[in-house]
N, C-alpha and C positions, 0 to 999 in steps of 0.2 A: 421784478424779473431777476431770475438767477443768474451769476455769470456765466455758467455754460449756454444761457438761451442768449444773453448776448454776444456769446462768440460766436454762436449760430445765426443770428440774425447779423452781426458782422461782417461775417462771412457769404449770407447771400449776398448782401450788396455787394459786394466785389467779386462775386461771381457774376453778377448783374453787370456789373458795370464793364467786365471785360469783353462781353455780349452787345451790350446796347450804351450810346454815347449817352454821356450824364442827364441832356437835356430829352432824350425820347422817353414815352411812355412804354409801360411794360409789354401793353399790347401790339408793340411790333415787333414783339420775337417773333409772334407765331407767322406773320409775313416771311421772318427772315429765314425759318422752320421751313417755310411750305415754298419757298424759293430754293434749299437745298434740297428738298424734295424731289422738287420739279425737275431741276435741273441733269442731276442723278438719273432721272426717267430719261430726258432729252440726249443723257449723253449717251445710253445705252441704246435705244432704238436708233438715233442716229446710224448708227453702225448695224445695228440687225438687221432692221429695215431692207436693207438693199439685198441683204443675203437669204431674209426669209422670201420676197417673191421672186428669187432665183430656186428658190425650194419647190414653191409654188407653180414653176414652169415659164415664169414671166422672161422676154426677151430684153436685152440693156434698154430699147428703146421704148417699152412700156412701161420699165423699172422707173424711165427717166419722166414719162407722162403724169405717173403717179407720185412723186416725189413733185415735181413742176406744182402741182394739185394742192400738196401739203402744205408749202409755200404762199400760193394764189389765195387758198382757202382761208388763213393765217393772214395775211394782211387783208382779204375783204372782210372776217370778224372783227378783227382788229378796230380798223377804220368804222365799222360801224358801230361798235361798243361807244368806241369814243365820240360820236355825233349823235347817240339813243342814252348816254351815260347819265346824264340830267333828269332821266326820269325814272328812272331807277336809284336806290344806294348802293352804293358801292359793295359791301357786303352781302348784299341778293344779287348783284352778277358775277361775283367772285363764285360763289356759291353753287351758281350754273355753270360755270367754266370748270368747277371742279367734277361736276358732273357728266358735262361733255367729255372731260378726259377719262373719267370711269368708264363712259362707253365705248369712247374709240378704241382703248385697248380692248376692251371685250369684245370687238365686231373685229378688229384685226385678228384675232384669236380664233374665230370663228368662222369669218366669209372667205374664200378661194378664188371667188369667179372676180374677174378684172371691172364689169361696168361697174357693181357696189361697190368695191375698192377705193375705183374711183370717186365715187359717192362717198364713201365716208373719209376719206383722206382730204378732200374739201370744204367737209365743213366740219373735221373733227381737227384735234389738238396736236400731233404731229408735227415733230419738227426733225428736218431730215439737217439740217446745218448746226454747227457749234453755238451760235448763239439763242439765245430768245428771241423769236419774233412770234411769239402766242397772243390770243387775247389779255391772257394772264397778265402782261406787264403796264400796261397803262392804267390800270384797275390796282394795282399794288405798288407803282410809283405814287400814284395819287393819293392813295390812302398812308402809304411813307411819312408823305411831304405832310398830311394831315396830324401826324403822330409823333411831331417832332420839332422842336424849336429850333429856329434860321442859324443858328450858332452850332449850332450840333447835325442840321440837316447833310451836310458836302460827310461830314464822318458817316451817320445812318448809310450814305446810299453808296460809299465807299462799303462796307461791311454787307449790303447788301451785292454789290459785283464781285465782292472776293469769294462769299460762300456759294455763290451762282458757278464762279469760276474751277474751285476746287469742287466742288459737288460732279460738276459736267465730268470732268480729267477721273472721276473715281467712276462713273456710269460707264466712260468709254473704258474703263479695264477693263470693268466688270460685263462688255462683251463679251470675251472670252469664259464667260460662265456655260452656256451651252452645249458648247463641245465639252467642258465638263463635267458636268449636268448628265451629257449621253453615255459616254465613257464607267461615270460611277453607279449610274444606277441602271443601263441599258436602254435607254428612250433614245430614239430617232431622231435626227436636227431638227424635224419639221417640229416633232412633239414638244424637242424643249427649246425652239425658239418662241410658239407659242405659249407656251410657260410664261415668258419673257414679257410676253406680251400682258400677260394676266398679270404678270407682279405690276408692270407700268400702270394699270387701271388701280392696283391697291393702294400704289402710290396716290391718284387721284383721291380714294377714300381717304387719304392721310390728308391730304389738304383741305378736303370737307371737314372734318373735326375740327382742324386747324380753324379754319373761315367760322365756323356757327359760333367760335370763341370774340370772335371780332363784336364791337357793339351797336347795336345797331344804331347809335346817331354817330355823326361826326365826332373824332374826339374831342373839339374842340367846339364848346357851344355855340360858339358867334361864329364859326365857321358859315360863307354862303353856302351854298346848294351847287350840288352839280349843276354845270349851265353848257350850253355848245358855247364855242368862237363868239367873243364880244370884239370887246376894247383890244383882244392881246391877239385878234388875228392876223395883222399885219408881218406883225412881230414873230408869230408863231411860221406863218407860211415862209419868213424870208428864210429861220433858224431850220425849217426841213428843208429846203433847198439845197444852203451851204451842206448841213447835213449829209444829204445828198449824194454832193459831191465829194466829203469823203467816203463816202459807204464805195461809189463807184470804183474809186482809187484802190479802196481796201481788198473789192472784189478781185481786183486784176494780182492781190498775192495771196490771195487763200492757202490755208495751209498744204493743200493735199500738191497746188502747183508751184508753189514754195520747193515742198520736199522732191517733186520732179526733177526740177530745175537744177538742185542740188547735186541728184542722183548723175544730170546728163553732165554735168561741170566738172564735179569731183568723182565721178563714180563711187558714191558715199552706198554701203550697204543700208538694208533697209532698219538694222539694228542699232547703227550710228544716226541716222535719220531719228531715229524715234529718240535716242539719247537728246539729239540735240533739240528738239520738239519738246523735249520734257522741261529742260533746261530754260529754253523761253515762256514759258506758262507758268512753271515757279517765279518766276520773275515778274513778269505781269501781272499775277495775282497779286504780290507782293508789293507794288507801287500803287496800287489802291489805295493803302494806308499812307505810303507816304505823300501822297496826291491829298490828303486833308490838311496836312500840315502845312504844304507848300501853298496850297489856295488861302491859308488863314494870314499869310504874312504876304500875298500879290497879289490876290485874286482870284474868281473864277475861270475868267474869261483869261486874263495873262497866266495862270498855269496850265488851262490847253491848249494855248497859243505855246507859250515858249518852252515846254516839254514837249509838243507834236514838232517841232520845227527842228533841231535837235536830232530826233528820231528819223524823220523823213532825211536828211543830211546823211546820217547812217546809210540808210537805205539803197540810196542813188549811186553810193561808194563801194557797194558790196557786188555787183557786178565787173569792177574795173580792178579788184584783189586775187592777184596771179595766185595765189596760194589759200586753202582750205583754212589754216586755222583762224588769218586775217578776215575772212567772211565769218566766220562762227562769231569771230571778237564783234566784230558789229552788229552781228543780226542777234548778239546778246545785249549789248547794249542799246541796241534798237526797241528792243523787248521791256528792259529797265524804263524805259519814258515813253514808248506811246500810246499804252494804254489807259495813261494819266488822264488824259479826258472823260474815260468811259463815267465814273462819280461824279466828277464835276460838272461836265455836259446835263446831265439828268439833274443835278440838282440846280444848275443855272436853269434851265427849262422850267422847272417848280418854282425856283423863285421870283422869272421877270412876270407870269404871267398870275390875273387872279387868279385867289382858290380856287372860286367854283370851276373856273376852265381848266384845271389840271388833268384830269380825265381826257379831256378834248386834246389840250395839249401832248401829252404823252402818246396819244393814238395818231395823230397826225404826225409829228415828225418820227415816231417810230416808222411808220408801214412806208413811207417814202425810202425811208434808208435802207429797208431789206429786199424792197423790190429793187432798187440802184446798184448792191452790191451783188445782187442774182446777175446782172446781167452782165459784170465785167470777166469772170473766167473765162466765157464766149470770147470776147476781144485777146486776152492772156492766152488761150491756149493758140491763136492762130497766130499770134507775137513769134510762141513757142517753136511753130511748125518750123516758121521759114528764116529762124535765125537762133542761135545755138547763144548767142549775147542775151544777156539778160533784160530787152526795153521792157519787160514789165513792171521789174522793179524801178525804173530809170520813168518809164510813165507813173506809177503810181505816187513815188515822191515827187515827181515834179506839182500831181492832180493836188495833192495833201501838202504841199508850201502856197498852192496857188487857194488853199482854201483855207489856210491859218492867214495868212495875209488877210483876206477880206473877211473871215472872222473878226481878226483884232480893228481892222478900221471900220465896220462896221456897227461892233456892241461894244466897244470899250467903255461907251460914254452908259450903257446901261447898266447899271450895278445892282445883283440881289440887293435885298432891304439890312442883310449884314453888313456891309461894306459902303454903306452910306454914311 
């Protein structure tokens, strides 16, 4: 071999390697591909979404039916991929998932009248919030944790929530394409938010390419088989519970009553708002990485304990700050550690529980957490009405110390199979 092929072949590996941790196989780019993908998609109709069936003629409270649907729809696939995952591979419902989202964008593109709407908004791939809660993700945690040795796993799935994270923050700019889109070439909102829609389904075709690269055995030969809830059910029901209980917590400061709240305190314009929004989501992407390093030298379980605890501390102090820039200082620094968990959590989930229940696992304490966190801006915005103090954030830290606490006394004593 010539030197220039070895500076070439040099050089992928360390293109490689700044992509995927030492110890993962090659074939978890294309998860990690079709997770910015996705996300891109998610964070672009998130935001359309609501303005296209205002286009459409739809009243806020049908706006609000059909959104409720997206959610409802979203966690009952979810939950049952993950209890039907065993009899299938992984890769053949990946593969359908990526299909379903081909479609929903092309019947969003297409149907007008509200009962289909409704119909396909429930059982299609939609997601009206910033995070994932698709089928999509128990199916691609599983298959992660599959493609990846326990030393390198907490890095994989840190790399996996940071491209999830910045992919989402480039889809939600890139709303603002349509009013563009009409402006430069003359199409109508309605035409080119449908547009919008059809790219979100191309997206979908990008993730099928992506998936039919995947292999069709496990990667790892002696891997078991998909299997429902054994031996790790106990374990798995107590961890969505706690779960749970932070999602709830989390719900009661969502960003949009976050930035409210801000507006009614400080009278913040809506351009300082977004500055400071931007601000916290660099940040938080950002501690993904350093969340791998901190778990290799304490732990799983002690770096989302004692970076959520920390954070929540933050939290609880940024209502009692007479002054605008001491709230930013916090709720920056709040930003910095509490999203430390999101890698960690997922990758403690994949390691206490067997292989073949990873599927099982991932479905089950996901769809509990996104229905938990749906339901706290209901409680937060009526905090909101009748007192101008900020008890949401004063509840939501107190919910998220009262859930690190029994966190750490209840799985301390459980360690992935690295830390043993």
């Amino acid at each position: 071999m010539g030197s220039n092929e070895c500076r070439f072949v040099r050089t992928n590996r360390k293109e490689r390697q700044t992509l995927l941790p030492a110890g993962a196989q090659p074939t978890a780019a294309y998860l990690l591909t079709s997770r910015g993908l996705r996300a891109f998609g998610d964070g672009l109709v998130s935001l359309l979404l609501p303005a296209y069936l205002a286009v459409l003629g739809f009243n806020a409270f049908e706006i609000g039916v059909l959104a409720t649907a997206t959610l409802a729809g979203s966690a009952a696939l979810t939950l049952t991929v993950g209890i039907v995952a065993h009899h299938f591979s992984r890769r053949t419902l990946l593969i359908a998932a990526a299909v379903l989202m081909m479609a929903t964008g092309v019947a969003f593109a297409l149907v007008q009248d509200f009962w289909p709407l409704l119909l396909i908004a429930f059982v299609g791939t939609l997601n009206p919030s910033s995070g994932d809660v698709s089928v999509f993700l128990p199916l691609e945690h599983a298959q992660l944790a599959h493609s990846v040795t326990d030393r390198d796993r907490t890095a994989l799935f840190a790399r996996y929530s940071l491209i999830g994270s910045l992919a989402g923050a480039v889809g939600a700019l890139a709303a603002g394409a349509p009013d563009i889109l009409g402006e430069a070439i003359g199409l109508d909102i309605k035409g080119a938010l449908q547009a919008a829609f059809l790219l979100y389904a191309s997206l979908g075709l990008a993730t099928l390419f992506l998936y039919r690269r995947l292999p069709v055995e496990p990667f790892d030969a002696t891997a078991a088989p998909a299997e429902p809830l054994g031996k790790s059910r106990t374990i798995v029901l107590t961890l969505a519970a706690l779960f749970s209980l932070d999602a709830f917590a989390g719900g009661l400061i969502v960003q949009s009553l976050l930035a409210l709240w801000l507006y009614q305190r400080f009278d913040l314009s809506l351009a300082a708002t977004g500055a400071i929004f931007f601000w916290t989501g660099v940040l938080s992407s950002g501690s993904y990485l350093i969340a791998v390093r901190i778990s290799k030298r304490i732990g799983l379980v002690n770096t989302m304990v004692f970076t959520h605890l920390p954070s929540s501390l933050c939290l609880i102090l940024v209502p009692f700050m007479p002054h605008l820039a001491q709230a930013i200082g916090l709720l920056l620094i709040r930003s910095a550690l509490s999203q430390m968990d999101v890698p960690t959590r997922t990758s403690y989930v994949m390691a206490i529980v067997a292989p073949g229940e990873r599927a099982a696992a991932a479905s089950v304490t996901a769809v509990p957490r996104s229905l938990a966190a749906a339901s706290g801006p209901l409680l937060a915005g009526w905090l909101m009405s009748i007192s101008s103090f900020g008890w949401p954030l004063v509840a939501a830290a107190a919910l998220k110390i009262v859930y690190d606490v029994l966190l750490l006394f209840m799985f301390r004593k459980h360690r992935p199979p690295e830390e043993r």
